[in-house]
TORKOL-4160 file (C-alpha; in steps of 0.2 Angstrom, whole numbers, padded with zeros to 4 digits, m for minus):
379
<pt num="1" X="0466" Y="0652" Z="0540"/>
<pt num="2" X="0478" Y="0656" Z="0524"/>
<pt num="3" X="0496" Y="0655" Z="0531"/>
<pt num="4" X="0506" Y="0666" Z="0518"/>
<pt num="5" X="0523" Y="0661" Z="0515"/>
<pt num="6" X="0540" Y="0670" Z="0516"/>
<pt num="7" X="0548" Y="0671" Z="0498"/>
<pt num="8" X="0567" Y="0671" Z="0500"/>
<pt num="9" X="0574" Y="0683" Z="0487"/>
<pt num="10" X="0591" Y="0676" Z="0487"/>
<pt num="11" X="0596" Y="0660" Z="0496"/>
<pt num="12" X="0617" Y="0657" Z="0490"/>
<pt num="13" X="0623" Y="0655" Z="0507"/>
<pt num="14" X="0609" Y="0642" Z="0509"/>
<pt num="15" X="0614" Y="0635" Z="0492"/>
<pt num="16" X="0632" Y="0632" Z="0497"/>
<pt num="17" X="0628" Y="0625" Z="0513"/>
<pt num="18" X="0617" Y="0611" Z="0507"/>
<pt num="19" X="0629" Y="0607" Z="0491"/>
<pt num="20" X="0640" Y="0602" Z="0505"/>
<pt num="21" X="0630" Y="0595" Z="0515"/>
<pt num="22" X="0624" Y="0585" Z="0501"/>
<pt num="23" X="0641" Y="0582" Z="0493"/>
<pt num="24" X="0635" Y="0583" Z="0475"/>
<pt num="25" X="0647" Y="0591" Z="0463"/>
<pt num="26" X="0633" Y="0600" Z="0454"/>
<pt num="27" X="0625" Y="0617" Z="0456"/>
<pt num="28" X="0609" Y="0621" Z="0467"/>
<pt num="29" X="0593" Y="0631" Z="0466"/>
<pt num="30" X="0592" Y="0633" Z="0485"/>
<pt num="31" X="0575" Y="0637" Z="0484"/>
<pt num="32" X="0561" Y="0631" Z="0500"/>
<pt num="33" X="0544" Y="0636" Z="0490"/>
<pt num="34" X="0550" Y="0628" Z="0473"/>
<pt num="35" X="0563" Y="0616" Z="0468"/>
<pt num="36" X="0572" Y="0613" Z="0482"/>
<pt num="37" X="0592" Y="0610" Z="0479"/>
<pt num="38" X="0586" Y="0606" Z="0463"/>
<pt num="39" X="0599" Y="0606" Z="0448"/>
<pt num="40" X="0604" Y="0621" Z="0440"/>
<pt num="41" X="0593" Y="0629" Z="0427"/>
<pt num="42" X="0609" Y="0634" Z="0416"/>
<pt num="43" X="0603" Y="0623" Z="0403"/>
<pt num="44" X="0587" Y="0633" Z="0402"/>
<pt num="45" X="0597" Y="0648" Z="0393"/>
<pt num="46" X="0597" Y="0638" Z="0377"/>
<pt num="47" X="0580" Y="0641" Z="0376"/>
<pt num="48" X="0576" Y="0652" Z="0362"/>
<pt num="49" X="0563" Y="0665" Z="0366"/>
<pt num="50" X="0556" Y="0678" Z="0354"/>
<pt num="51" X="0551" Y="0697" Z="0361"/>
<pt num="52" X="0535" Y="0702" Z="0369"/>
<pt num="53" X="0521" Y="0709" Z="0355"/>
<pt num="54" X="0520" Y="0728" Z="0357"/>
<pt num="55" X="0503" Y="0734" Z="0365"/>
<pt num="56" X="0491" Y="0744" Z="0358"/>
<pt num="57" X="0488" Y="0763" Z="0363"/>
<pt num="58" X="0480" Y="0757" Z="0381"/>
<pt num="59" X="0495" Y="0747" Z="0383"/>
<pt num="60" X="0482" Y="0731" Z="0382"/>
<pt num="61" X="0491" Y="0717" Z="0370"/>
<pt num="62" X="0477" Y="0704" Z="0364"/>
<pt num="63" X="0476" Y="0685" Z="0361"/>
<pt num="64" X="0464" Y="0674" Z="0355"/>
<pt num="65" X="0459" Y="0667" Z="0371"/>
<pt num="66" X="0464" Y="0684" Z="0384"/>
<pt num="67" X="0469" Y="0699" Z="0384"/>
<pt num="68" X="0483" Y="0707" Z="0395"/>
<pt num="69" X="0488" Y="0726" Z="0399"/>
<pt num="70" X="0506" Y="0730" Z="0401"/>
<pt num="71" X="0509" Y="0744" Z="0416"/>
<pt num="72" X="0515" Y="0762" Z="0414"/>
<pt num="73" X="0529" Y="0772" Z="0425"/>
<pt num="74" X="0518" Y="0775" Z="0442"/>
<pt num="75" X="0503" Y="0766" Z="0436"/>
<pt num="76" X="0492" Y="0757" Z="0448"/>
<pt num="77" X="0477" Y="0742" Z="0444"/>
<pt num="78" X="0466" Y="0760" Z="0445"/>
<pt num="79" X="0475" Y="0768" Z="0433"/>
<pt num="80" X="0475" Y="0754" Z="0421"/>
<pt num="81" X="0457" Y="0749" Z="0425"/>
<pt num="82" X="0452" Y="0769" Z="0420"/>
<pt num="83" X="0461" Y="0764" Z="0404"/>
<pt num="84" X="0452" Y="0751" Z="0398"/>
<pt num="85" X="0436" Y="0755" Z="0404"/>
<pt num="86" X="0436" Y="0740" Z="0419"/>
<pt num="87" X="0429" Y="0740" Z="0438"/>
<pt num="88" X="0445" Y="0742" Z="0448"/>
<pt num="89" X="0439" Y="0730" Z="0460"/>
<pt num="90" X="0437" Y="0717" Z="0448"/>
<pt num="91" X="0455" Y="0719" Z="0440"/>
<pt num="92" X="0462" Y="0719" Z="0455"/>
<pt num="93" X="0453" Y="0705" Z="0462"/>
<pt num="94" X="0458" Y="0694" Z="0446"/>
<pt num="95" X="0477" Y="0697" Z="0448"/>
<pt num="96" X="0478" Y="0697" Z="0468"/>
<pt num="97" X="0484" Y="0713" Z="0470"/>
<pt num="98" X="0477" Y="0730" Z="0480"/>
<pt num="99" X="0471" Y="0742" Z="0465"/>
<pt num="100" X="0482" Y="0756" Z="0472"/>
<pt num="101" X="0499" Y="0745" Z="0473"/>
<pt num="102" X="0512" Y="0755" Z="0463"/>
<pt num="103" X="0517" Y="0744" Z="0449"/>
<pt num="104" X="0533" Y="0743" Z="0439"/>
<pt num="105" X="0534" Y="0750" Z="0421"/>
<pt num="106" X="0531" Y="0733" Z="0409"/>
<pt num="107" X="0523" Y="0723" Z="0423"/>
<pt num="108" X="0508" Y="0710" Z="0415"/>
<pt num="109" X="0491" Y="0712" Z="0422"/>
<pt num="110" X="0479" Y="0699" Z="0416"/>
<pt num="111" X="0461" Y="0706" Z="0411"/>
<pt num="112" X="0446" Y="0699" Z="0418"/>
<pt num="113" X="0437" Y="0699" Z="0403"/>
<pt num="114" X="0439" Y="0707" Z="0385"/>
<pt num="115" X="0438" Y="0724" Z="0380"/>
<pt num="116" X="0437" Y="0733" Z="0362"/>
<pt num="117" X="0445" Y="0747" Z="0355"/>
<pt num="118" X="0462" Y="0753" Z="0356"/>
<pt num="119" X="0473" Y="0758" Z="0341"/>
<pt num="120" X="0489" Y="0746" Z="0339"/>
<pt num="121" X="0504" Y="0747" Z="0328"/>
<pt num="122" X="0498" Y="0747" Z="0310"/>
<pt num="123" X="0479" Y="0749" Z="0313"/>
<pt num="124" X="0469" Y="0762" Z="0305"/>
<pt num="125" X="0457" Y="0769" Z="0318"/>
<pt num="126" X="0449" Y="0780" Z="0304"/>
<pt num="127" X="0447" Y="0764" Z="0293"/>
<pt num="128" X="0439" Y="0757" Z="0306"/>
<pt num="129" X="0427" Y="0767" Z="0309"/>
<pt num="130" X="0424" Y="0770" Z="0292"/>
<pt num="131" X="0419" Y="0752" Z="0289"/>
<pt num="132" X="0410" Y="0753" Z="0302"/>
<pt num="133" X="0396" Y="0767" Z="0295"/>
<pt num="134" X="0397" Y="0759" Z="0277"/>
<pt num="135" X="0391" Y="0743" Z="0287"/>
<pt num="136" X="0379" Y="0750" Z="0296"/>
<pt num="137" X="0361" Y="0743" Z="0291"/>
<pt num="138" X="0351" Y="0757" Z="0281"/>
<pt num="139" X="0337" Y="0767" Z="0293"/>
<pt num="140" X="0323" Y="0777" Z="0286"/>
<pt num="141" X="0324" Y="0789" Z="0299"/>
<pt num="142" X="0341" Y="0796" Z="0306"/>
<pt num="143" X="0339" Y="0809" Z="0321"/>
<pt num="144" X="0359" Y="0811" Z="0323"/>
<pt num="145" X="0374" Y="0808" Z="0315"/>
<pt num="146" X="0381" Y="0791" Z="0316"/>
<pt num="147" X="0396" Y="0786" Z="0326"/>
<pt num="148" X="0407" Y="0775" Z="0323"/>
<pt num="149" X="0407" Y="0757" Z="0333"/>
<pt num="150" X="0420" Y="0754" Z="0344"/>
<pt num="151" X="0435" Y="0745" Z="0335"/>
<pt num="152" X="0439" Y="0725" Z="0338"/>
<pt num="153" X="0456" Y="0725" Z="0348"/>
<pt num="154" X="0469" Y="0721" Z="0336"/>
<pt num="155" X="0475" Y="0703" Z="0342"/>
<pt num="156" X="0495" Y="0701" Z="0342"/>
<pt num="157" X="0504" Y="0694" Z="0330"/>
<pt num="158" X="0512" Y="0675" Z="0334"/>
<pt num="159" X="0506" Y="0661" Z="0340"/>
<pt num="160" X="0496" Y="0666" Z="0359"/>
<pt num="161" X="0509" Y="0660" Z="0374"/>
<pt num="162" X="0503" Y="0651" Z="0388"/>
<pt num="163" X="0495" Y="0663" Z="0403"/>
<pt num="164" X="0503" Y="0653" Z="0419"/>
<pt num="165" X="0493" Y="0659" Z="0435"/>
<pt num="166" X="0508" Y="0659" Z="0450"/>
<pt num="167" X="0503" Y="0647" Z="0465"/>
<pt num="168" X="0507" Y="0650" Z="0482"/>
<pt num="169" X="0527" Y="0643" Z="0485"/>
<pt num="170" X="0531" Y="0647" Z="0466"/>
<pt num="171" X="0545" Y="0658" Z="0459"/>
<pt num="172" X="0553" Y="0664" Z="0444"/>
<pt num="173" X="0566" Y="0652" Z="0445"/>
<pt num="174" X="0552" Y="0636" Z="0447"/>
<pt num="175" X="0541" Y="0644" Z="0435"/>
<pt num="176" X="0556" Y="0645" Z="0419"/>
<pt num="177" X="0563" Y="0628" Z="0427"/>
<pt num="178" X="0544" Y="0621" Z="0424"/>
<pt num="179" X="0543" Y="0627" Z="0404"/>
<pt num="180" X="0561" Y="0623" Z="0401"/>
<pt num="181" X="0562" Y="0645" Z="0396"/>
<pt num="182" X="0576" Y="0657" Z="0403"/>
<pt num="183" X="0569" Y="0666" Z="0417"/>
<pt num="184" X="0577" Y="0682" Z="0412"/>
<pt num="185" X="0566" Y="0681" Z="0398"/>
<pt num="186" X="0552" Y="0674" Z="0407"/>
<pt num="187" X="0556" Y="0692" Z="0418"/>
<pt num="188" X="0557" Y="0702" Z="0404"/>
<pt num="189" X="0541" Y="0698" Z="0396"/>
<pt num="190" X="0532" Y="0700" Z="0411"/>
<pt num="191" X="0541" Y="0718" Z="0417"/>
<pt num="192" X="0549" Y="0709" Z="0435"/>
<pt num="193" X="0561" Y="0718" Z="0445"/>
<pt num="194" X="0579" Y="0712" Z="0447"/>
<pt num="195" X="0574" Y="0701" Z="0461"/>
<pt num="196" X="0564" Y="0690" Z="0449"/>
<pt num="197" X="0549" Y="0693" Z="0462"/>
<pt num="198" X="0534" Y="0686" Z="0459"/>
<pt num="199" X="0516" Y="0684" Z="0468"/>
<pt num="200" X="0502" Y="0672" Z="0473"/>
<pt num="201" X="0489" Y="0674" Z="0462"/>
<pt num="202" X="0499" Y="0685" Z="0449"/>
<pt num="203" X="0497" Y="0680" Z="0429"/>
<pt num="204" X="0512" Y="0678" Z="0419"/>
<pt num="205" X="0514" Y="0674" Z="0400"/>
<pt num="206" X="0527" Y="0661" Z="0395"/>
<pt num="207" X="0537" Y="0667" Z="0381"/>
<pt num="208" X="0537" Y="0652" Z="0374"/>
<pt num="209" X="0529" Y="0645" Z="0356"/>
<pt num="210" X="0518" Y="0631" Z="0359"/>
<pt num="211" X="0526" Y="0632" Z="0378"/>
<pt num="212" X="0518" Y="0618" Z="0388"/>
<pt num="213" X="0520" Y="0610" Z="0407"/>
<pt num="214" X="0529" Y="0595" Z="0406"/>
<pt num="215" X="0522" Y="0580" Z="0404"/>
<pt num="216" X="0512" Y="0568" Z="0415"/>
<pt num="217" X="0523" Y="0550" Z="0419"/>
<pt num="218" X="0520" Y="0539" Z="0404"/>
<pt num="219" X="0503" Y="0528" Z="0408"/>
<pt num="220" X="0506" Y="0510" Z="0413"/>
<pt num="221" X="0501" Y="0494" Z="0404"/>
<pt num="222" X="0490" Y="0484" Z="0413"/>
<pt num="223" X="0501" Y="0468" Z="0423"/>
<pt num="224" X="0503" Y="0456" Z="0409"/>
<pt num="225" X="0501" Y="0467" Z="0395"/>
<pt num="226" X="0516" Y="0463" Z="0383"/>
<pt num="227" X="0522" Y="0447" Z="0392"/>
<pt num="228" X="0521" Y="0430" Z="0392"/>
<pt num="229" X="0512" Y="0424" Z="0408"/>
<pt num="230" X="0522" Y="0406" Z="0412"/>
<pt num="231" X="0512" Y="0393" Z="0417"/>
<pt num="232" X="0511" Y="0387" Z="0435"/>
<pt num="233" X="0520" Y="0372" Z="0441"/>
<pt num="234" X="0504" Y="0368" Z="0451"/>
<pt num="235" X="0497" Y="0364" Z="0432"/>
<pt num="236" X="0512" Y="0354" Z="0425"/>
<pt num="237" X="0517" Y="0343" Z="0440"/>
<pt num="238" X="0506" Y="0339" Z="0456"/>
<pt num="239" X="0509" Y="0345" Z="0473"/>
<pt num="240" X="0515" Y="0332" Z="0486"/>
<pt num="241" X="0505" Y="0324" Z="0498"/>
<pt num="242" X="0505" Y="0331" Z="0516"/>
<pt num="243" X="0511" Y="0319" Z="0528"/>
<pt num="244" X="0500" Y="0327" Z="0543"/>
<pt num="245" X="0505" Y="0312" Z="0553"/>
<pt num="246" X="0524" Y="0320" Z="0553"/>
<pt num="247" X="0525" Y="0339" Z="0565"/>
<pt num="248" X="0537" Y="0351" Z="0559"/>
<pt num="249" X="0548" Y="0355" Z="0573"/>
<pt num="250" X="0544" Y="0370" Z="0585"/>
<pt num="251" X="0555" Y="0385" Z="0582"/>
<pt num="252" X="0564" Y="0392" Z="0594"/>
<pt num="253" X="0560" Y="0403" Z="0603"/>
<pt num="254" X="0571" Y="0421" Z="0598"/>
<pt num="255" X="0570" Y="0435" Z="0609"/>
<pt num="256" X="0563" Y="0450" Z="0600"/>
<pt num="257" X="0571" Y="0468" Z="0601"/>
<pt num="258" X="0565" Y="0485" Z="0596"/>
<pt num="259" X="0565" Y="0484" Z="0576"/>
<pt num="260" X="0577" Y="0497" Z="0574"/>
<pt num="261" X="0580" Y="0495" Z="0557"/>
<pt num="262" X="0560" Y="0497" Z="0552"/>
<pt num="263" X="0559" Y="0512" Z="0568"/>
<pt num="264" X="0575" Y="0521" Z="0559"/>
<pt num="265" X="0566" Y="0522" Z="0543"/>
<pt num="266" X="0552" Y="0534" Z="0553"/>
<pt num="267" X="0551" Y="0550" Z="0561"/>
<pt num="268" X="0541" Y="0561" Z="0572"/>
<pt num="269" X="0531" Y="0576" Z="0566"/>
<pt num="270" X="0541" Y="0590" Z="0568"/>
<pt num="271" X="0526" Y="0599" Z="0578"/>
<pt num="272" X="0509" Y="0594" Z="0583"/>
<pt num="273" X="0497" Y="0604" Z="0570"/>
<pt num="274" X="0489" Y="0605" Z="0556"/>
<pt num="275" X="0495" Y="0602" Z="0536"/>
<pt num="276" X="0493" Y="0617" Z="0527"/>
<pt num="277" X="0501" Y="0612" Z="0512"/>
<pt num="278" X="0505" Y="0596" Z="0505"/>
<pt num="279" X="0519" Y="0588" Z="0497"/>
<pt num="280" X="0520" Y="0591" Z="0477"/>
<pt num="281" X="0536" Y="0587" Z="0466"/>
<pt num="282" X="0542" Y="0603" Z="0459"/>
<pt num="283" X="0531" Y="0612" Z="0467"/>
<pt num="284" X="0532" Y="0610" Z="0485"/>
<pt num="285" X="0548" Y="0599" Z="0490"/>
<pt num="286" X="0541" Y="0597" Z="0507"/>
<pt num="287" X="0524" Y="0598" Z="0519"/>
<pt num="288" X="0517" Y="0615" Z="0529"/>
<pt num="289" X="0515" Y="0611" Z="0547"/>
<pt num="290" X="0504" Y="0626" Z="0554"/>
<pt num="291" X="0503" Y="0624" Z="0572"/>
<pt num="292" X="0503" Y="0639" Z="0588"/>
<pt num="293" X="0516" Y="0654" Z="0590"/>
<pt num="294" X="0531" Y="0647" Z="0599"/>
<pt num="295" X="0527" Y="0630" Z="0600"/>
<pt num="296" X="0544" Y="0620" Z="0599"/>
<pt num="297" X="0551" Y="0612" Z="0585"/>
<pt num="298" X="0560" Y="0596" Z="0588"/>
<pt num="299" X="0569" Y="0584" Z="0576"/>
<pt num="300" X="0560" Y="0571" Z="0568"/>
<pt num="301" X="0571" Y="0559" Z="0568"/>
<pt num="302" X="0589" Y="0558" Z="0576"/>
<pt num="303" X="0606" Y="0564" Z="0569"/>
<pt num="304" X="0619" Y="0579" Z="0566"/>
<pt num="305" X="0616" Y="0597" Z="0563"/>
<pt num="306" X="0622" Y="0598" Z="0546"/>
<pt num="307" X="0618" Y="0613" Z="0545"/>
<pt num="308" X="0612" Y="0632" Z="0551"/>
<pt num="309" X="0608" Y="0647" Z="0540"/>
<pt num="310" X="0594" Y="0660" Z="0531"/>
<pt num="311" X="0585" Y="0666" Z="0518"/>
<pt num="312" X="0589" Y="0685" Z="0510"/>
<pt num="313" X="0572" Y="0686" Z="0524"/>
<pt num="314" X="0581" Y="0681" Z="0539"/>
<pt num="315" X="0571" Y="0666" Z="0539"/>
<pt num="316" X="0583" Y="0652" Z="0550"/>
<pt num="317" X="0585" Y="0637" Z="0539"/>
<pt num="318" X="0591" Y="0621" Z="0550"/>
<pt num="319" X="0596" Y="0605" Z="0541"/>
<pt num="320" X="0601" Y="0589" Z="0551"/>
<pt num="321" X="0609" Y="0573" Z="0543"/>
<pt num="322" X="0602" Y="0557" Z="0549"/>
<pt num="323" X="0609" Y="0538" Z="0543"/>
<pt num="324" X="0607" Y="0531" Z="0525"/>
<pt num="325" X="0613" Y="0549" Z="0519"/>
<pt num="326" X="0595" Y="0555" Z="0524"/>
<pt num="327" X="0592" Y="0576" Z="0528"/>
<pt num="328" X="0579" Y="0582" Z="0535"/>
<pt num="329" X="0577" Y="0603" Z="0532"/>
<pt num="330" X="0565" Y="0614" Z="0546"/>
<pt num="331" X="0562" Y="0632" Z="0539"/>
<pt num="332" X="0552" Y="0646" Z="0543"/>
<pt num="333" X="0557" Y="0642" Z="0561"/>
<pt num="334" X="0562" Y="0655" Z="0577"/>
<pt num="335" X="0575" Y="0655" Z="0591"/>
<pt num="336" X="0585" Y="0638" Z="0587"/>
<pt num="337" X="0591" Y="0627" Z="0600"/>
<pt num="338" X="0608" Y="0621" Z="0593"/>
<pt num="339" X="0623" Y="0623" Z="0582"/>
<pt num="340" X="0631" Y="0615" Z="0568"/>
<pt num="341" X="0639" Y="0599" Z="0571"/>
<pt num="342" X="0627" Y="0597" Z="0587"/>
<pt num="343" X="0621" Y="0578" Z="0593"/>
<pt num="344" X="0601" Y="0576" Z="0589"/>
<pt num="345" X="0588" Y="0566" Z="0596"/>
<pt num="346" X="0572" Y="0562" Z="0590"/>
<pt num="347" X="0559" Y="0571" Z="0597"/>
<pt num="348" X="0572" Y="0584" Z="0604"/>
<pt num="349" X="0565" Y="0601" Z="0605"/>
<pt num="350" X="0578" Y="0612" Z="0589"/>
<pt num="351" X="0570" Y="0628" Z="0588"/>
<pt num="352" X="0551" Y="0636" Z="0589"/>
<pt num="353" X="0538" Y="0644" Z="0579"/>
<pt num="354" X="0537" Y="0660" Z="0572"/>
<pt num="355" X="0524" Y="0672" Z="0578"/>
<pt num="356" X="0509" Y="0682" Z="0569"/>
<pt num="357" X="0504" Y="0671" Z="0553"/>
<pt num="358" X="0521" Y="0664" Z="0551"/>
<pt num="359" X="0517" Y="0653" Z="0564"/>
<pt num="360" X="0520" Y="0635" Z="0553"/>
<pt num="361" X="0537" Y="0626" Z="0549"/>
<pt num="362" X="0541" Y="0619" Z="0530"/>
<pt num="363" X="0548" Y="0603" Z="0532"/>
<pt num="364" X="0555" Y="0592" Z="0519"/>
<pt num="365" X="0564" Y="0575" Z="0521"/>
<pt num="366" X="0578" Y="0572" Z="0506"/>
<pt num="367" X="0589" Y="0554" Z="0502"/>
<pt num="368" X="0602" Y="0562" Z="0499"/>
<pt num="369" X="0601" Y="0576" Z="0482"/>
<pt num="370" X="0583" Y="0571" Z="0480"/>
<pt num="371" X="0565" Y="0578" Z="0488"/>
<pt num="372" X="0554" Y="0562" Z="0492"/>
<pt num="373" X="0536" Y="0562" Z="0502"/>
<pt num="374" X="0539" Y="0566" Z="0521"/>
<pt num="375" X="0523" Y="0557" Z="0524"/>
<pt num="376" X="0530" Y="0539" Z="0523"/>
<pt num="377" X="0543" Y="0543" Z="0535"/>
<pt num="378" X="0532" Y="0548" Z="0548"/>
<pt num="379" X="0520" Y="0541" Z="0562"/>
């Protein structure tokens, strides 16, 4: 079962809550299906961007490697399918979207395969199809007038931007965070709305020379490599005889508590379900815990409500504060149990499921600003 997953439009109060919360003194990207109170991506406005190449008469615009139509007031995958001579289906199928969905005038859709023809700024249909009788092999016989053949689309000028296919829990604002690239421009070349909305499944172009992902961690050396290995003592001076006949004194005997220190390191799954979604830096700050309609949510670990509040959706966002400047954040969640400032226990029912197919909780566990793996933490 695919659980879909609720993208808050605006998140500022959520924001504010967990700078606080966190007590860092720079800005946050409050954002549950991205970069989670990630760092502000005002630094991502230096990026120079050029414009979007104008489309041809279709509205398709054509790169070496894909081609993409640009959308028309009132247009739909239908209309632009007509246009350029596609199965509806099949566009719409390609770009995860239902073929009569209004779309907004500028909005990208990626084409499933190429098509020809088209007239674009500066091209010479005529010429075309000039050349294209001149060239035409010589017949002995001609029953009808020649036609000419369909003209090559006329591939944009620049270099071709990489086409980024949007993956369930992105956004605009993880997408330009991700190629270092404004996202009003990242918005502008792909015809988004003021909301910066954006879909699972949808194709967008990065306006962005050469623009590429970043970068895989460094690989490591194998152990050694580049260091001296020093030489054992075992090789340089000999080990001292055992005296078996002399026994080592019996330790006493030390009465053994519950490890709290290693038991306050861990925590309880939130719910008893299923993982829907992993944990992926940048991509998913947290794990998908899919699990029945109402079941209760209880806190993994013990600690404070830090804090209450929603997404622009009116989806309830609960973070409690646990020792070693630990948070742990429960969203998509229904009906909460407690209130800012309460006293948690692990395993203490906090708030329930949602109904319908929003029946999962996203759950993250953060040391302090950062995201980190929920996995080691619990059992």
């Amino acid at each position: 079962m695919d659980f879909p997953i609720a993208r808050p439009a605006g998140l500022g109060l959520a924001a504010a809550t967990l700078a606080l919360v966190a007590a860092c003194d720079k800005p946050l990207d409050f954002d549950l299906r991205g970069h989670t109170g990630a760092f502000s991506t005002a630094s991502a406005v230096q990026s120079v961007t050029s414009d979007r190449p104008p489309a041809d008469d279709r509205g398709v615009i054509s790169y070496p490697n894909y081609q993409v139509a640009v959308a028309r007031r009132d247009d739909t995958v239908n209309a632009i399918a007509a246009r350029v001579g596609l199965s509806p289906g099949e566009v719409a199928r390609y770009n995860g979207i239902d073929p009569d969905v209004k779309l907004r005038a500028g909005e990208i859709i990626a084409l499933p395969r190429r098509v020809s023809g088209g007239t674009a700024q500066g091209t010479d249909i005529a010429a075309l199809a000039g050349n294209a009788i001149d060239n035409a092999p010589a017949s002995s016989v001609i029953t009808s007038p020649l036609e000419p053949a369909p003209a090559p689309a006329a591939q944009a000028a620049g270099p071709e931007p990489v086409r980024h296919k949007v993956e369930r829990g992105e956004t605009a604002y993880t997408i330009a965070r991700l190629y270092n690239i404004p996202v009003k421009s990242l918005a502008e070349w792909n015809g988004l709305g003021s909301d910066f909305s954006v879909r699972e499944g949808q194709y967008l172009l990065i306006p962005a020379a050469g623009a590429a992902a970043p970068r895989r961690a460094a690989a490591v050396s194998e152990p050694g490599v580049g260091s001296p290995t020093p030489t054992p003592p075992s090789a340089t001076k000999p080990v001292p005889k055992e005296d078996v006949a002399a026994k080592a004194p019996e330790p006493p005997k030390v009465s053994v508590g519950e490890p709290t220190a290693a038991k306050s390191t861990r925590m309880d799954f939130p719910v008893q379900g299923k993982i829907v979604r992993a944990y992926a830096k940048g991509r998913n700050d947290g794990i998908d815990i899919a699990a029945a309609s109402g079941d209760p949510v209880k806190a993994a670990a013990s600690g404070t409500v830090a804090a209450i509040t929603s997404s622009a959706d009116k989806v309830p966002i609960l973070v409690v504060r646990h020792p070693d400047n630990v948070l742990t954040v429960y969203a998509n969640v229904d009906k909460i149990r407690v209130q800012k400032g309460d006293s948690v226990k692990r395993g203490q029912q906090i708030a329930q499921l949602r109904g319908a197919d929003n029946s999962y909780v996203h759950f993250e566990v953060r040391n302090g600003f950062e995201s980190v793996d929920p996995m080691p933490y619990l059992e």
